[in-house]
N, C-alpha and C positions, 0 to 999 in steps of 0.2 A: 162892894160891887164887883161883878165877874164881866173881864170884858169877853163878851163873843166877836170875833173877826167874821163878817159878811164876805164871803170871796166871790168875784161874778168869774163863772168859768168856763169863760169865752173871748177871744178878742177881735173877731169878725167885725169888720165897719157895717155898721148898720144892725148890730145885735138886739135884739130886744133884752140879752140879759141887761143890759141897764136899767129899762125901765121897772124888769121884775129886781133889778136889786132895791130901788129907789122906792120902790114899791113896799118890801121888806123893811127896810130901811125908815119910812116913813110910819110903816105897821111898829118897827121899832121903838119910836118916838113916846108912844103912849103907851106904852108898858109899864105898866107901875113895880112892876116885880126890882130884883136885885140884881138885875144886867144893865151891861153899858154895851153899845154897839159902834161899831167903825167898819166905814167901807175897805177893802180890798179889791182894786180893778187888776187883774193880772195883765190887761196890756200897759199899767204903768210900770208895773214891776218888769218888762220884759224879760224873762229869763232866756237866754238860747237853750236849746237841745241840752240837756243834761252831758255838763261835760267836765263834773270833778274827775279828778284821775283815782280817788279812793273811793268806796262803796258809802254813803251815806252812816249803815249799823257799824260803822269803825271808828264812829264818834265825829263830835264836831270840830273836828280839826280840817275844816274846809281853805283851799286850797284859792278859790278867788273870789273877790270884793262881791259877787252879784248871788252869790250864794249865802256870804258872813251875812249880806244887808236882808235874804229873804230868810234865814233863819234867827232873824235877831226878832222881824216880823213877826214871824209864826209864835218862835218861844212866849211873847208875851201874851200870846193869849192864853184865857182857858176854854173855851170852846169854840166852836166855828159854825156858821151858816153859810154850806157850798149852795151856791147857784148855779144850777145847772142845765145846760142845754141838750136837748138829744139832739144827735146827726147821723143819721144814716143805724138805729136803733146802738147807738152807745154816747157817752159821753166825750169833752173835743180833746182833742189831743195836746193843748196848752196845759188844760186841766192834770192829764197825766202826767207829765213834763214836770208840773210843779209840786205834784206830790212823790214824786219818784227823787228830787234834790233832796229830801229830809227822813229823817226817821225819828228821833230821836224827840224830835220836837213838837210831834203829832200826838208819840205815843202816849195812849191812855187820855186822853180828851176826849170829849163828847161832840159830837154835830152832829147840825141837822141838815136837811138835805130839804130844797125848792126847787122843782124841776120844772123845765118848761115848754113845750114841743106842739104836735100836732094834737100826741094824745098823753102829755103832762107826764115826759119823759121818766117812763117807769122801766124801763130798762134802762136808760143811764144811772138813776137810781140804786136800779139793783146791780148792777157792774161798778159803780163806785162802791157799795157794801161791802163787793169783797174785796174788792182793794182795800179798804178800811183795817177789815183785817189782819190782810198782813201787815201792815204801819201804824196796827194798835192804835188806832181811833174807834172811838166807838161811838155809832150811829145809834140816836133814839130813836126811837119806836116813831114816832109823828115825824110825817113828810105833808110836804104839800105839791099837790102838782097844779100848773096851770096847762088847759087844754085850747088848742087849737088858738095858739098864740098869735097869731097874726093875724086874729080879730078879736080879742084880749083886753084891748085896750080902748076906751070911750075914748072922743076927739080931745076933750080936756085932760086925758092920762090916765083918769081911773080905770082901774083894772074893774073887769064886769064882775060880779060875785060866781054869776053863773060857769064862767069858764073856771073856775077853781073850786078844786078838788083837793078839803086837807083843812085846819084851820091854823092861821098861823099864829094867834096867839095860844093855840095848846103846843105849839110846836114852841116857843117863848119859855110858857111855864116848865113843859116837860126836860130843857137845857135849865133854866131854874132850880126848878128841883133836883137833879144829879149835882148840879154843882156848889148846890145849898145844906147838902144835907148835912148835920152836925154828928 
């Protein structure tokens, strides 16, 4: 089994990335495939402002405790599902904060990307891709966006079908399959 780390990447009180992690997460549940999934909330992780004193591509020889504990994190996965939020047409700046601590540890993974906004944040999307590039993550091909997120949600939590755009069990098999293949 491959674990994929779920990251929600947002820390605003009253996010809706929760419920599209939990969301994921629960879509997670019934995959029959050869993943194991676990949340990442990055407001439990608190990270401050990026503030090792060496460049991350200088290796892991990290400098304080809150960096050792997030890239102990990171290292053991093999792939990731970023949750992501649009704000103001990009992605939030927790998010960048916590991909800018690592390199080494991203690099050459797969993830997938769940966005979630007005209109199922596709430009945070595509401004995460190329970030990705530079820290050698590689983004598959399947995304899901959820639209107009702040009616998204039925009173009992389900997400409506109708607001999502993407499926997220091809997005499942398609991290499956990169990380299955023999």
């Amino acid at each position: 089994m491959k674990l994929i780390k779920i990251i929600i990447g947002s820390v605003r009180d009253g996010r809706a990335g929760e419920k599209v992690a939990a969301w994921v997460l629960n879509s997670a549940e019934r995959y029959a495939g050869n993943l194991k999934f676990e949340m990442i909330d990055l407001k439990d992780i608190d990270l401050p402002f990026m503030n090792e004193p060496k460049s991350p591509k200088s290796g892991k020889d990290y400098f304080y405790e809150h960096t050792r504990i997030w890239s102990n994190i990171i290292d053991e996965a093999d792939g990731f599902i970023f949750v992501t939020p649009e704000y103001n047409h990009g992605y939030s700046g927790v998010l960048k904060n916590a991909l800018d601590y690592l390199y080494y540890e991203w690099k050459g993974k797969p993830a997938g990307l769940v966005g979630y906004g007005f209109r199922g944040a596709s430009n945070s999307i595509r401004q995460l891709k190329e970030v990705f590039e530079i820290i050698r993550i590689k983004p598959i091909e399947t995304q899901v966006g959820i639209h107009r997120i702040s009616e998204a949600f039925n009173e009992d939590g389900t997400l409506k079908p109708e607001n999502i755009k993407g499926e997220i069990n091809e997005l499942f098999n398609e991290l499956d399959s990169v990380l299955n293949i023999t």
